[in-house]
C-alpha positions in Angstrom: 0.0 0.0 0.0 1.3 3.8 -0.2 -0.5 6.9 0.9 -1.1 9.1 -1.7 -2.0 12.8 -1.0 -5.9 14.0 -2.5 -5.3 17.9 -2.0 -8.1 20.3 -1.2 -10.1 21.4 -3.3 -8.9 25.4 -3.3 -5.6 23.9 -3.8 -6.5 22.4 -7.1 -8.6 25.5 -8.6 -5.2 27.3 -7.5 -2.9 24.9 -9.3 -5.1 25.3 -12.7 -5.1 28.6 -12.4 -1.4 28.8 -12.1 -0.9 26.3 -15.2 -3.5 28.5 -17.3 -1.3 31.4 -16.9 2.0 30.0 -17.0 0.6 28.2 -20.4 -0.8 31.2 -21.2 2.8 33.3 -20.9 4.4 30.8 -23.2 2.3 31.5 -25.7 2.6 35.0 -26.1 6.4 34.9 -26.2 6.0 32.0 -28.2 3.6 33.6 -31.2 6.2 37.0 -30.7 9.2 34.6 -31.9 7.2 32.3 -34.5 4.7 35.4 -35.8 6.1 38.1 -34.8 9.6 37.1 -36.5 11.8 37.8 -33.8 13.4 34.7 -33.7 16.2 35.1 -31.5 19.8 35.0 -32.9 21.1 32.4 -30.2 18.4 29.3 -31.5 18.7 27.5 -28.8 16.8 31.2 -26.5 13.6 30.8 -29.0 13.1 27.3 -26.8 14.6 28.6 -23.6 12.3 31.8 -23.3 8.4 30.0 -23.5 9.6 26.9 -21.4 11.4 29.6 -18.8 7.4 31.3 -19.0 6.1 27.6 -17.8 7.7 28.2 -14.4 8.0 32.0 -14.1 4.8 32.8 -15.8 3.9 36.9 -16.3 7.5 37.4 -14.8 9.3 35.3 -18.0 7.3 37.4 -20.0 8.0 40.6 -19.0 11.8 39.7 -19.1 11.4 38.8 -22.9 9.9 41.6 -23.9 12.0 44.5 -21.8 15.2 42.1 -22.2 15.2 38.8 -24.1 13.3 40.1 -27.3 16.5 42.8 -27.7 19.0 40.5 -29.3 16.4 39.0 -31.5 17.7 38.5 -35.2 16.0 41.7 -36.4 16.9 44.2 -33.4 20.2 43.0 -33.5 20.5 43.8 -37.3 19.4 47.1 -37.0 20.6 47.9 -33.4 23.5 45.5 -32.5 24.5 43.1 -30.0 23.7 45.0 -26.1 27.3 46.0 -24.4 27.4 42.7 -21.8 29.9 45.1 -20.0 26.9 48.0 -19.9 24.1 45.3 -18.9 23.2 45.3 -14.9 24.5 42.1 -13.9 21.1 40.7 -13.1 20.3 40.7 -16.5 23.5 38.3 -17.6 23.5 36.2 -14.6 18.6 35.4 -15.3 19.8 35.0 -18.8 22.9 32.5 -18.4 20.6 30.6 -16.1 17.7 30.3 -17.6 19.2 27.8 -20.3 19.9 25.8 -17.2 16.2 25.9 -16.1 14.9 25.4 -19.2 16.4 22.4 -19.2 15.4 21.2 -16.0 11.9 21.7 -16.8 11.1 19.8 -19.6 13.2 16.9 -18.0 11.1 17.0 -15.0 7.9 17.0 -17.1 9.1 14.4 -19.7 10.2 12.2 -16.2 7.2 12.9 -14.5 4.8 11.6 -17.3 6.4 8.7 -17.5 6.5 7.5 -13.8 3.0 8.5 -14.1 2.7 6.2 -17.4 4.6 3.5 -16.5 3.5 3.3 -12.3 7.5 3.2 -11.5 8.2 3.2 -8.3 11.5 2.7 -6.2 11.8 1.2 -3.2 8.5 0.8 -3.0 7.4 4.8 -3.6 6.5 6.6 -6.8 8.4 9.8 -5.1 11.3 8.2 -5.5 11.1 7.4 -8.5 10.2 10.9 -9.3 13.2 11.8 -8.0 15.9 9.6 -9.3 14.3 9.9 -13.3 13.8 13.8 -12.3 17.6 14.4 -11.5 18.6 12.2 -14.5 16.1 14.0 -17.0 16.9 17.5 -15.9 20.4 16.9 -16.5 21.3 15.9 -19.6 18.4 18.1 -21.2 20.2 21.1 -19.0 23.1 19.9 -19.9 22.2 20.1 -23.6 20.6 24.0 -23.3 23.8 24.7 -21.9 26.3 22.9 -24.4 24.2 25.0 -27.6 25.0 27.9 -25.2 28.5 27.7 -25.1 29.9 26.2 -27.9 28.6 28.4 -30.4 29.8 31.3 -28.0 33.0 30.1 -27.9 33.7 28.3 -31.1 35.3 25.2 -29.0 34.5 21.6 -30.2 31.9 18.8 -29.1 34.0 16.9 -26.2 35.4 20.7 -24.9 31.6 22.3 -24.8 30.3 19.4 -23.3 32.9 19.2 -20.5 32.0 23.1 -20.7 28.4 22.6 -19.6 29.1 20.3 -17.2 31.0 22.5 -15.4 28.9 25.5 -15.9 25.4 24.1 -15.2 26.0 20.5 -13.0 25.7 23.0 -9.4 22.7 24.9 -10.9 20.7 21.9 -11.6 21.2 20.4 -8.3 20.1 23.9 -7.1 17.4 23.7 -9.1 16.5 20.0 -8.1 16.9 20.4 -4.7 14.5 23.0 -4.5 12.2 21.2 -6.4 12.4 18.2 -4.3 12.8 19.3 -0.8 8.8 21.2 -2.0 7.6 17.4 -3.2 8.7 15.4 0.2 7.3 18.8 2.2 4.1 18.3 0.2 3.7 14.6 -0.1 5.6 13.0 2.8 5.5 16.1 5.7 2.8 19.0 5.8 -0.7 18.1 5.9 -2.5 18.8 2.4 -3.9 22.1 3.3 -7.4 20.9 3.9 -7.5 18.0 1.7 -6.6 14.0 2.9 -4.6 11.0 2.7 -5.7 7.8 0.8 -4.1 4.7 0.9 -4.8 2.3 -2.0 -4.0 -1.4 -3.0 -4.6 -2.8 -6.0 -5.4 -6.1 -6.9 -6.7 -7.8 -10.0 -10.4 -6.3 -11.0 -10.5 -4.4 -8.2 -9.0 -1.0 -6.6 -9.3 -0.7 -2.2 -9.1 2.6 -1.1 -8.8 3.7 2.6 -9.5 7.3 3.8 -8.9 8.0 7.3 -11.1 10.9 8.4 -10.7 10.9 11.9 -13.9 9.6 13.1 -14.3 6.2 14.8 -17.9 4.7 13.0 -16.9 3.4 9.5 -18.9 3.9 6.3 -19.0 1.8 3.3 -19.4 2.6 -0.6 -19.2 0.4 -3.5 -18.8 1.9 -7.0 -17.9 -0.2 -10.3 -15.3 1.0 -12.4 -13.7 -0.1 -15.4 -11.5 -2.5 -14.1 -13.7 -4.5 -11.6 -15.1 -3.2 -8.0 -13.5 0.1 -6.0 -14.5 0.0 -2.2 -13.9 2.7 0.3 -14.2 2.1 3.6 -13.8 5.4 5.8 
């Protein structure tokens, strides 16, 4: 059996809306860069920008269009590449990272899916799992943002930029991991679910038992038939 956490209800209308906005972000930078022809001259930034939105949200796209969208092909044609030397140092350091989060983010949600998909579990926990193909994911994808960061920066070759990126991204990911995790185990495995419960469920052939502890000392009984045979929940 494992517990699995069923959040509250106000925590999952606040998750959507979240996702509808961040989604929503990506989009607009995305349809400036596709429609809008500034296709940025770095490629690898017209991927790093919308995934960086998927996380930030309204801040991501505020900093493409006062910072990012400036060394787009066609404002660097007519107005050059920015001074790095003249830039606030905020602005290099959120841009030089952001490859790395990019990265991270679409290995976490490619890893994710396919825990999800494929019920993995390790040592005996789906969090687990989640963490060890999370870590692994996010970074070789980081890895790669970074490597078609640097070596057409630098001009060096393949075995040089990769060695590169490793060491220019490896501590940010597991920054960037870390955090990500130590909010998972907090969620899942520590802090009560803000209002929601616990369930723990066993599954057998052709039919799915779910137990929800609610406190209370007289047990009820449902029966509901699914798709794969009988669900009961006692409580």
């Amino acid at each position: 059996m494992e517990r699995h956490v069923q959040p509250a209800d106000w925590i999952e209308v606040v998750g959507w809306f979240s996702l509808a906005v961040a989604f929503a972000s990506a989009l607009v930078i995305l349809a400036d860069i596709v429609l809008g022809g500034h296709r940025q001259k770095m490629w690898i930034m017209n991927v790093v920008y919308p995934v960086t939105a998927l996380y930030w949200g309204p801040v991501a796209l505020w900093f493409y269009f006062t910072r990012g969208r400036r060394t787009s092909k066609p404002l660097v044609e007519e107005q050059g590449l920015p001074d790095s030397d003249k830039l606030p140092q905020w602005d290099v350091q959120s841009k030089a990272i952001s490859h790395c989060g990019a990265g991270c983010t679409l290995g976490d949600i490619g890893a994710e899916w396919l825990v999800y998909a494929a019920s993995l579990t390790l040592a005996g926990k789906a969090l687990y799992a989640d963490f060890a193909l999370d870590f692994a994911f996010a970074w070789i994808l980081g890895l790669l943002f970074q490597y078609f960061t640097i070596v057409p920066m630098r001009s060096i070759g393949r075995l040089k930029g990769v060695w590169a990126a490793v060491k220019a991204d490896t501590l940010s990911i597991i920054a960037f991991q870390v955090g990500l995790f130590l909010g998972m185990w907090l969620y899942q495995g520590v802090c009560p679910p803000f209002g929601g419960h616990n369930e723990v469920r066993a599954v057998v052939p052709h039919c799915s038992i779910v137990v929800e502890p609610d406190g209370h000392d007289d047990t009820q009984q449902r029966t509901r038939r699914g798709r794969e045979g009988t669900a009961e929940t006692v409580r």
